[in-house]
C-alpha positions in Angstrom: 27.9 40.7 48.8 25.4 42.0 46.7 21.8 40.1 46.8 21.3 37.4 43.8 18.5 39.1 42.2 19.3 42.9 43.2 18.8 43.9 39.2 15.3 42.6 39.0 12.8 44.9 38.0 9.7 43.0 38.5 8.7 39.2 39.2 6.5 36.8 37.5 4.1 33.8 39.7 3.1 30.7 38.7 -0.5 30.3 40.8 -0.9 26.6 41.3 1.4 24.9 44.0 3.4 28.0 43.5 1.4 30.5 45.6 -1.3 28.1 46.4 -2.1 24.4 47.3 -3.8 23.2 44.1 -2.7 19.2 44.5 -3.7 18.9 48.1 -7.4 20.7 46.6 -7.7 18.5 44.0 -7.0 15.6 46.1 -9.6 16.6 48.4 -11.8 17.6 46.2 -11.9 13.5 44.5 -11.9 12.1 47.6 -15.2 14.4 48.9 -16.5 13.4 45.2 -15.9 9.8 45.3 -17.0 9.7 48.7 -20.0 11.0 48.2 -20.8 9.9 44.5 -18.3 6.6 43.8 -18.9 2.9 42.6 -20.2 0.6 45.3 -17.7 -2.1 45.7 -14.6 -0.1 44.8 -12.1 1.9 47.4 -10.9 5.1 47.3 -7.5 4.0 45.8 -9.3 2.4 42.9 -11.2 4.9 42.2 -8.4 7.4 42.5 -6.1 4.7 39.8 -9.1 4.6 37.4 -8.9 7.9 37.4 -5.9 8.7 37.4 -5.6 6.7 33.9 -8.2 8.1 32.7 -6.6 12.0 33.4 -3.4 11.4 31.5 -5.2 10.1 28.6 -7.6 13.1 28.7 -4.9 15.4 28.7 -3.2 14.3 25.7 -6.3 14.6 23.5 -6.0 18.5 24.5 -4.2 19.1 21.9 -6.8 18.7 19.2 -7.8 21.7 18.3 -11.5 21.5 18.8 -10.7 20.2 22.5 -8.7 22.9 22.9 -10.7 25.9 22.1 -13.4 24.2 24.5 -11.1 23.8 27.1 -9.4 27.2 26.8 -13.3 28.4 27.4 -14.0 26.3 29.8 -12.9 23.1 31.9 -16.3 21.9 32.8 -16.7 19.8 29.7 -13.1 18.1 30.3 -14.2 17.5 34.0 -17.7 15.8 32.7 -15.6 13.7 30.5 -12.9 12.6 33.1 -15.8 11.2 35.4 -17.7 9.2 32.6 -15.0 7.8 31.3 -13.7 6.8 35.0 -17.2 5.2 35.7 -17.1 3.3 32.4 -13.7 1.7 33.3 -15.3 1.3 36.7 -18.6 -0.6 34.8 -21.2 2.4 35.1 -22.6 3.9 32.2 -24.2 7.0 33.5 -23.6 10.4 32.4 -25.6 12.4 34.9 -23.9 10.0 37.6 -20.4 11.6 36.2 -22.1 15.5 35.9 -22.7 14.8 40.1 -18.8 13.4 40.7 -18.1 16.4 38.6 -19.9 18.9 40.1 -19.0 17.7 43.5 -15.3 17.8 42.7 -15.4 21.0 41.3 -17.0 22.6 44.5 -14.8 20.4 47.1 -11.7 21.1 45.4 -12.4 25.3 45.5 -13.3 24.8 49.2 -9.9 23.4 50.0 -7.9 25.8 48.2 -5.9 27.7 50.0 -2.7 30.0 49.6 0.5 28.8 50.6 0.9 30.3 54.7 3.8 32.7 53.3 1.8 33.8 50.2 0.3 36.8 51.2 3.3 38.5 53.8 5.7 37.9 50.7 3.5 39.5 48.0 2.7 42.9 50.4 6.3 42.6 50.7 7.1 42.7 47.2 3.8 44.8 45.8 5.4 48.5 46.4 8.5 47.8 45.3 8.0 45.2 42.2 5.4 44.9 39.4 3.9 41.8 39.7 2.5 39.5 37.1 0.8 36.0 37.3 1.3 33.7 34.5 -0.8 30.9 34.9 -2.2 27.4 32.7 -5.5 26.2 32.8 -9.3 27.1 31.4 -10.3 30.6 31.7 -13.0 30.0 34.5 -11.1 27.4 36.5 -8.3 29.9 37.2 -10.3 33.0 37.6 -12.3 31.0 40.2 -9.2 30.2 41.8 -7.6 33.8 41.2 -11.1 34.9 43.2 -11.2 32.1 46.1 -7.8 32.9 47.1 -7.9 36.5 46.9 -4.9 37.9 45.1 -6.1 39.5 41.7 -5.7 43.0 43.4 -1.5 42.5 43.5 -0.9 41.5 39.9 -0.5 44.4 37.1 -0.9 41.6 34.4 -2.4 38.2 34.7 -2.2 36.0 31.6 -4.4 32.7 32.0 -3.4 30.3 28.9 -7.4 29.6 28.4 -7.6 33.5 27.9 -4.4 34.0 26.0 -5.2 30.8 23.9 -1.8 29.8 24.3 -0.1 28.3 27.5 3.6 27.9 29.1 5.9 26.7 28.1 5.2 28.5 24.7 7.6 31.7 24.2 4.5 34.0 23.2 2.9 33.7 26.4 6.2 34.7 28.1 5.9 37.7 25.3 2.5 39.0 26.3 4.1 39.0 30.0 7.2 41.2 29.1 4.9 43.2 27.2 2.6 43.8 29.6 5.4 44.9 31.6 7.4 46.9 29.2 10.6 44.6 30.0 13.1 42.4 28.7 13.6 38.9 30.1 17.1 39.3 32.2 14.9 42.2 34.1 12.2 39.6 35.4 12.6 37.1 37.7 10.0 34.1 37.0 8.6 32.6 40.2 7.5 28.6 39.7 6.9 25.2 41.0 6.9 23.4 37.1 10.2 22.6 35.9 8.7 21.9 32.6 6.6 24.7 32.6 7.8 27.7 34.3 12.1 27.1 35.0 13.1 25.4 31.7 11.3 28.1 29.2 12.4 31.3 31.3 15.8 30.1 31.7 16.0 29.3 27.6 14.2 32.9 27.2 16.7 34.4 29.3 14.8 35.4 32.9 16.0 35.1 36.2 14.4 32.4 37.6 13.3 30.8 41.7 12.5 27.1 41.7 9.8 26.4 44.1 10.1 22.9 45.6 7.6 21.9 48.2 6.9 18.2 49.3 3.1 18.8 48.6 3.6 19.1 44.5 2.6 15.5 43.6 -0.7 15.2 41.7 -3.3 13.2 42.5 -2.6 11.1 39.1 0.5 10.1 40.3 1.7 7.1 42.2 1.3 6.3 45.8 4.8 6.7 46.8 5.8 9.5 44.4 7.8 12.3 45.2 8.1 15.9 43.2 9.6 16.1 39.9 13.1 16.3 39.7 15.1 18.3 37.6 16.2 16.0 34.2 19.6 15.4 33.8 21.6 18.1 31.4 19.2 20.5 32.1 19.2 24.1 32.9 20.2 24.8 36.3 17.9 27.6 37.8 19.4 30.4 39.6 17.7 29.0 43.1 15.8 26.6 44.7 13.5 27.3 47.7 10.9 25.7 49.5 9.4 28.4 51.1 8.4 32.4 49.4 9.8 34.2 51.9 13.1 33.3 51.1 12.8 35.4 48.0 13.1 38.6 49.4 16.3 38.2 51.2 17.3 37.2 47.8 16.1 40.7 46.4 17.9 42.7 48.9 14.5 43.4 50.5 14.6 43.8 54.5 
């Protein structure tokens, strides 16, 4: 039988809880923060819920347009803001007291990221027989610091960061720049993802191959307690596969 993907020509990667942990970072990274930097007189798992509150209504002001062009630039100033605005709801006015939880976070959360144990075997695997790209959402410095901690910028022929294209997944013209970067059309690239929303939905509209990657870790830190990754929504796309772990994709390529 002839391998599911054996007509790919090259293969798009998500970066964040795709080929690294970025969850399990960022949850270490607020608890180091809060740790070191928090309210007196409030747990962990209030600080955490304040927060938390405080994130999703943060990210829907992103799409202001002044916001944006910051945050394309830059996450710091989003960062700063989270902080404040969690110790006002926690009863602290203090802005420098925020720039600290900030600037602890930031620096706790890059310590702890790490790529996913299979990351680099697979992309060695794939690098002299695929072009690689990354496509990847998030301010410009956040995700070049990442690219750089983790050590994989050297494998990908294109890598489109939203805060550099100025335009993020799931929008069809960043999936454009990443087909014309590789001098493609969609049912020639396989797109490699842990977001549903972000990265499995939009290919499978725009017509790639796509690999769901499912991995108990993917819950945010914003998210309840007890919750479990995303699901797929009902009447939705079906991608082509599911798999928890990378090294299942080469099998799937016809590779070894």
């Amino acid at each position: 039988m002839a391998p599911l993907f054996g007509n790919v020509r090259a293969i798009v990667f998500d970066l964040d809880d795709t080929l690294c942990g970025y969850w399990d970072a960022a949850k270490a990274g607020l608890r180091s923060a809060f740790t070191a930097h928090g309210v007196p007189g409030h747990s962990h798992d209030s600080h955490i819920a304040t927060w938390a509150k405080v994130f999703e209504d943060i990210n829907r002001s992103l799409n202001d347009p002044e916001v944006y062009a910051t945050y394309c630039r830059t996450g710091q100033p989003t960062r700063e803001r989270q902080m404040h605005e969690t110790l006002r709801a926690l009863g602290v006015d203090d802005l420098n007291h925020a720039r600290r939880l900030a600037d602890t976070y930031r620096a706790e959360r890059n310590a702890a990221l790490q790529l996913f144990p299979e990351a680099l075997e697979v992309l060695d695997a794939l690098l002299p027989l695929y072009p690689l790209a990354m496509l990847t959402n998030g301010p410009a410095d956040i995700q070049r610091e990442e690219i750089k901690q983790v050590g994989v910028g050297h494998y990908f022929t294109f890598i489109g960061i939203q805060g550099e294209l100025r335009i993020g997944k799931p929008a069809r013209a960043a999936y454009a720049r990443v087909e014309a970067a590789l001098e493609l059309s969609p049912p020639d690239i396989l797109m490699v993802g842990n977001s549903y929303s972000a990265d499995i939905k939009p290919a499978i509209e725009y017509g790639y191959r796509t690999a769901w990657v499912r991995r108990p870790s993917d819950v945010p830190p914003s998210a309840a307690v007890d919750a479990r990754p995303f699901s797929q929504p009902a009447d939705s796309p079906i991608p082509d596969v599911e798999i928890s772990d990378l090294r299942e994709l080469p099998p799937l390529l016809g590779i070894g």
